[in-house]
C-alpha positions as CSV (number, residue, x, y, z in Angstrom):
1,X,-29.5,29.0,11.7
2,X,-30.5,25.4,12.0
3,X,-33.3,24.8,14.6
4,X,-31.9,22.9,18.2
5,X,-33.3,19.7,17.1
6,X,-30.9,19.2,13.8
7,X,-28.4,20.2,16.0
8,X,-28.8,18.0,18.7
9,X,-28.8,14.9,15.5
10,X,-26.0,16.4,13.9
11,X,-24.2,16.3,17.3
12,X,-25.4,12.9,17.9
13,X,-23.9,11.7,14.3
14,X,-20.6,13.7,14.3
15,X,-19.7,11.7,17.9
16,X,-20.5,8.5,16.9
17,X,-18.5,8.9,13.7
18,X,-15.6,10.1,15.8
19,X,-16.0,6.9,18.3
20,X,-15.9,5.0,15.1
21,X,-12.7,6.6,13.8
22,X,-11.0,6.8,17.3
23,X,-11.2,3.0,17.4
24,X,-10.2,1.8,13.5
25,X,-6.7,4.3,14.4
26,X,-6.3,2.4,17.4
27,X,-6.9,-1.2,15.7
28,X,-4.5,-0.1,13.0
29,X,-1.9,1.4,15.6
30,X,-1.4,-2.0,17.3
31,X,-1.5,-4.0,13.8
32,X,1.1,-1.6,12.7
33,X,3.2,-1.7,15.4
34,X,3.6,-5.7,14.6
35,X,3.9,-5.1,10.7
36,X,6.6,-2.8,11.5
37,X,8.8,-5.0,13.4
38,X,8.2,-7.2,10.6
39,X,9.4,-5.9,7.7
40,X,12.2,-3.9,10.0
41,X,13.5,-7.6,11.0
42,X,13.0,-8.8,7.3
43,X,14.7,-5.9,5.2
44,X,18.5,-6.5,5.7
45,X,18.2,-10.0,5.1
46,X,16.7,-9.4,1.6
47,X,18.9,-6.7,0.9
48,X,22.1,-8.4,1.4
49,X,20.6,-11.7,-0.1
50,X,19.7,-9.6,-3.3
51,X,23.0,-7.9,-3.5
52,X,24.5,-11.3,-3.2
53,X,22.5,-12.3,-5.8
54,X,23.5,-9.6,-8.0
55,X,27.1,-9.8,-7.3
56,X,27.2,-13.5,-8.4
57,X,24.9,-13.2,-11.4
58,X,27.4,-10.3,-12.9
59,X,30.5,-12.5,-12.4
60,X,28.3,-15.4,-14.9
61,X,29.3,-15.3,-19.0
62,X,27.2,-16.6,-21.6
63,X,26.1,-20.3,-21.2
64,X,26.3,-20.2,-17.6
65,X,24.1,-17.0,-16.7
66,X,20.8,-17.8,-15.5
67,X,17.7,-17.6,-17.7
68,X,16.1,-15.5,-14.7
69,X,18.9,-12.8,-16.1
70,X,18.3,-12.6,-20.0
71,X,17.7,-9.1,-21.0
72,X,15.3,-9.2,-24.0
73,X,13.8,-6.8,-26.6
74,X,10.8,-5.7,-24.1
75,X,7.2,-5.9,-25.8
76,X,5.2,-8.1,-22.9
77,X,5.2,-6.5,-19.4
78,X,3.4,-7.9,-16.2
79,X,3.2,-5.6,-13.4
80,X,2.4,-6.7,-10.5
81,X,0.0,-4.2,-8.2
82,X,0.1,-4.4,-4.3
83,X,-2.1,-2.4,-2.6
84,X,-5.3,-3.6,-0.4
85,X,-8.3,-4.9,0.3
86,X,-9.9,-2.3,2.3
87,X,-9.9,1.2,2.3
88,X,-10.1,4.3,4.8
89,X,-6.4,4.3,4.0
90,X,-6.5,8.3,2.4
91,X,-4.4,7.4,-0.7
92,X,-2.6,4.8,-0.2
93,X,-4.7,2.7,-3.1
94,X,-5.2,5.9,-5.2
95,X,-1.3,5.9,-5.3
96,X,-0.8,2.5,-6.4
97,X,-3.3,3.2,-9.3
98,X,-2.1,6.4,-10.3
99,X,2.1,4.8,-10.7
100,X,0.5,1.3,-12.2
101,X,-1.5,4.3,-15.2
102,X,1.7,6.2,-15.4
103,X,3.2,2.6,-16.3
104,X,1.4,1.5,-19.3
105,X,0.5,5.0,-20.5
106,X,4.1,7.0,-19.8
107,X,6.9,4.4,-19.2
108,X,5.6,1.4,-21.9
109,X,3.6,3.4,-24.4
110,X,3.1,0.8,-27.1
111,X,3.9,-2.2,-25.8
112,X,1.4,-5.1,-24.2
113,X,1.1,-4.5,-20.6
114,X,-0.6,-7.0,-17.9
115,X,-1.2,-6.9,-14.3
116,X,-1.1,-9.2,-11.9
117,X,-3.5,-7.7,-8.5
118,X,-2.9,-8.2,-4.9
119,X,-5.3,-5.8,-3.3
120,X,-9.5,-5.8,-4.4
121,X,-9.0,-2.1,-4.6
122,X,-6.4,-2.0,-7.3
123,X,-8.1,-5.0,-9.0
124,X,-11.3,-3.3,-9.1
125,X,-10.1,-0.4,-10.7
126,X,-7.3,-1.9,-13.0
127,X,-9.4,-4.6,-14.2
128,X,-12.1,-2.7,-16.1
129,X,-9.0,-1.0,-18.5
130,X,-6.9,-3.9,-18.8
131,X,-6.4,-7.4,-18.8
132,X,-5.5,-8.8,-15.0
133,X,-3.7,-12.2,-15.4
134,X,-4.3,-12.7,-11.7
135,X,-5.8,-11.6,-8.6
136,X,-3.7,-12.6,-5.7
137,X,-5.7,-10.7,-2.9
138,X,-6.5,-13.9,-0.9
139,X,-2.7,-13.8,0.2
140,X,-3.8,-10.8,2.9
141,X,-5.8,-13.4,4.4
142,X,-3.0,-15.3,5.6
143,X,0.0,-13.5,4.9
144,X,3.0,-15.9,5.0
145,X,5.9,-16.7,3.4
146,X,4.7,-19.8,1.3
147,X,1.5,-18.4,-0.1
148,X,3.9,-15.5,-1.2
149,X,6.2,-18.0,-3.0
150,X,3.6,-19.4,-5.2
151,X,2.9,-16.3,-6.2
152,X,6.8,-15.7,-7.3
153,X,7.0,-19.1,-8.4
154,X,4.2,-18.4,-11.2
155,X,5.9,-14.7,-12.0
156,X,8.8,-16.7,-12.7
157,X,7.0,-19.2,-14.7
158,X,5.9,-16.6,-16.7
159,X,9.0,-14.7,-17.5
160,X,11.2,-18.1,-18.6
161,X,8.3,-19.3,-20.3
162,X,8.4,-15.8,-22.3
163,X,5.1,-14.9,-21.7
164,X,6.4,-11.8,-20.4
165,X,9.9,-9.8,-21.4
166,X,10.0,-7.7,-18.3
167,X,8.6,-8.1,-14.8
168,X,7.9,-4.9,-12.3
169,X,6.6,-4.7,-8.7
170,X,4.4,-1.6,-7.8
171,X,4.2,-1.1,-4.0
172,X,4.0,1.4,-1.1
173,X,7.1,0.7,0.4
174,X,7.2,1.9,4.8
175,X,8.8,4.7,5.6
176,X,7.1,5.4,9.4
177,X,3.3,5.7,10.0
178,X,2.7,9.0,7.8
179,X,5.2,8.3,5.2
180,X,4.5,5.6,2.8
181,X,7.0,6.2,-0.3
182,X,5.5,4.2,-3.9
183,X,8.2,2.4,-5.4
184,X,8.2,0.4,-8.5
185,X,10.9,-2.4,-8.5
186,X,12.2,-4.8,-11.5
187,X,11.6,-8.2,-10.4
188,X,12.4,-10.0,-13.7
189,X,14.8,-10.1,-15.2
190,X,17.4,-10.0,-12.8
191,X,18.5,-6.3,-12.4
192,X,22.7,-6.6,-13.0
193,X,25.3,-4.6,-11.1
194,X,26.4,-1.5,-12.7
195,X,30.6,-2.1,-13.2
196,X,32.3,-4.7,-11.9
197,X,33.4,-2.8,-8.8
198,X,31.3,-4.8,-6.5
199,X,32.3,-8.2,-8.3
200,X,33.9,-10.3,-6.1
201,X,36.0,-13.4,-7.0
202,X,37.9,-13.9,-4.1
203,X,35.7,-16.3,-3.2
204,X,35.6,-20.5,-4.0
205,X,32.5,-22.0,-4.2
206,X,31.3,-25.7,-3.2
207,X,29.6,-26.8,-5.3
208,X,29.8,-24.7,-8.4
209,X,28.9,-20.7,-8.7
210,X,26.5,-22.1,-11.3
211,X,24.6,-24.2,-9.3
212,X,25.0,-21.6,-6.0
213,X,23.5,-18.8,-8.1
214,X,20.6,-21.4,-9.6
215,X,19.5,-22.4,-5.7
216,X,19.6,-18.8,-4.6
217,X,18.0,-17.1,-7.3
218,X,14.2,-18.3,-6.8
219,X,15.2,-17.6,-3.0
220,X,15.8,-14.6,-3.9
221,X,12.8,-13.6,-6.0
222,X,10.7,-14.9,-3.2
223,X,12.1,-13.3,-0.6
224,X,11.9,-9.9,-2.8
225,X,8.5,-10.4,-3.3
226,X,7.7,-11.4,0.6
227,X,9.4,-8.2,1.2
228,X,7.4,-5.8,-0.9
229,X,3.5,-7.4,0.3
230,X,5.0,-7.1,4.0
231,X,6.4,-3.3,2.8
232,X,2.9,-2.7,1.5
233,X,1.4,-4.3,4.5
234,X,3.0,-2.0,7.1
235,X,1.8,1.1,4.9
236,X,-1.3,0.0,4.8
237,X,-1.7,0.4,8.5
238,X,0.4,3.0,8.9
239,X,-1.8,5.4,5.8
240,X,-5.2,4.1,8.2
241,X,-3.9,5.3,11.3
242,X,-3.2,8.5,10.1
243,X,-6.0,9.1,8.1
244,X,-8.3,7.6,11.0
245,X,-5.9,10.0,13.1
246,X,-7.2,13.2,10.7
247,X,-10.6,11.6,10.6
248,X,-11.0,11.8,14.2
249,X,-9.7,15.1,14.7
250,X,-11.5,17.1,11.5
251,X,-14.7,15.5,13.4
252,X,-13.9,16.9,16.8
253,X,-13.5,20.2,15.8
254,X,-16.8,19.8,13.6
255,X,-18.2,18.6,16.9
256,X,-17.2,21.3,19.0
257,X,-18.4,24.0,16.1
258,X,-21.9,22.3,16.0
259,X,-22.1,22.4,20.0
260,X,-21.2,26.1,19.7
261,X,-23.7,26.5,17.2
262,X,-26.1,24.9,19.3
263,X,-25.4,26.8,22.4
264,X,-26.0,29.9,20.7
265,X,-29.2,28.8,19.0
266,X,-30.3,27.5,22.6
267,X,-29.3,30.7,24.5
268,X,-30.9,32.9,21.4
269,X,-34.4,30.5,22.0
270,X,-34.3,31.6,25.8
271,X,-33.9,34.9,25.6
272,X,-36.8,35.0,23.2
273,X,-39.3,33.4,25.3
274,X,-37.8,35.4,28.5
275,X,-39.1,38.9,26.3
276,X,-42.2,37.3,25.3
277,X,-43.0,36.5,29.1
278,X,-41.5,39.7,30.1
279,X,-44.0,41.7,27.1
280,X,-46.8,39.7,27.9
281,X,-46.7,40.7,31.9
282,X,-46.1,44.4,30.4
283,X,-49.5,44.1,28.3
284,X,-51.7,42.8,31.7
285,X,-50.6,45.5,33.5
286,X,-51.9,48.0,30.6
């Protein structure tokens, strides 16, 4: 048994490293509770803005389809890997490595595969096995909607220059605070409808469907892309505060096991020196 002094340090250690943890869950519950409303606020607008998107892109034919939509023979592929710049997160950043390795080894086995990083964790990994294009993690800095349109603007550089034949986005996408699901998207090209059962052409557009669909398209993209670093975002938070949540409790048990310890250890101490005193009066009176 460990002597009342190691205890006592141990003690000492374990409750300042719950303190510690106690306080990152908090700062993560009230920056989650913001990145939350967030993305919950954002989501149907992208949704029904890509599904509009979609619907007008499948109703285009040959010359007038937009070059975000050509389908090519797929050899180059950029993936672009959210995660985050910090960690004490349990595994939300192991998660976004693990899908972005099953990628280029499982789902493009053979072909040339890029990444562009938004997250120092994923970039330090990623970026001793393969070649990152760019590392975007400035953007959690100041998260807004124009630094995350650059970004899209050079992902869609890329893809019309033909740098790249396919584009996908790798995220944690928000479920609630313990539940962060990893989803890997297809940002370019455009993903088309299945059927023409959604196809509408009721409608009449001013100017031209043409020109509508080439206006809304790099909207669109943006807006994706927004979505998925404010998706990520909110997971990030949600993935601390839980683990900071588990942290905090696995230390107050380990606490209250050491002060157990150390009661024992201190009540074993005093009853030793009570039977020395109590057989050293027995040897005066001999």
């Amino acid at each position: 048994m460990a002597n009342l002094k190691e205890l006592r340090s141990r003690i000492t250690s374990v409750s300042s490293t719950m303190q510690i943890t106690s306080a990152m869950k908090m700062v993560s519950a009230a920056k989650l509770n913001k990145a939350q409303m967030a993305i919950t606020a954002m989501r149907p607008y992208s949704d029904k803005l890509t599904e509009l998107l979609q619907n007008l892109s499948a109703s285009l034919e040959g010359d007038s389809a937009s070059a975000y939509s050509e389908q090519r023979e797929v050899n180059k592929v950029l993936v672009v890997a959210i995660a985050s710049n910090r960690g004490l997160a349990g595994a939300f950043n192991t998660n976004i490595i693990k899908a972005s390795r099953d990628l280029y080894e499982n789902v493009y086995t053979g072909k040339q595969v890029d990444f562009v990083t938004i997250g120092k964790k994923v970039n330090d990994i990623v970026s001793k096995t393969h070649t990152v294009v760019a590392n975007k993690s400035e953007v959690f800095d100041d998260l807004t909607f124009a630094n995350v349109a650059t970004i899209a603007e050079e992902l869609m550089e890329h893809f019309t220059k033909g740098s790249y034949d396919k584009i996908v986005v790798v995220y944690n996408k928000f479920k609630n605070a313990a539940t962060q699901i990893v989803t890997t998207e297809q940002f370019l090209p455009i993903v088309p409808l299945e059927g023409d059962a959604n196809v509408n052409q009721d409608y009449i557009f001013e100017p031209s469907k043409e020109e509508i669909v080439e206006q809304l398209i790099p909207k669109s993209l943006k807006t994706q892309l927004y979505k998925a670093i404010r998706d990520s975002f909110a997971s990030e938070h949600g993935a601390r505060m839980t683990a900071m949540h588990k942290a905090t409790d696995n230390a107050t048990e380990l606490r209250d096991a050491l002060k157990l310890s150390y009661n024992k250890a201190r009540q074993a101490s005093i009853t030793n020196e009570i039977l020395e005193i109590v057989g050293g009066a027995e040897a005066l009176n001999n």
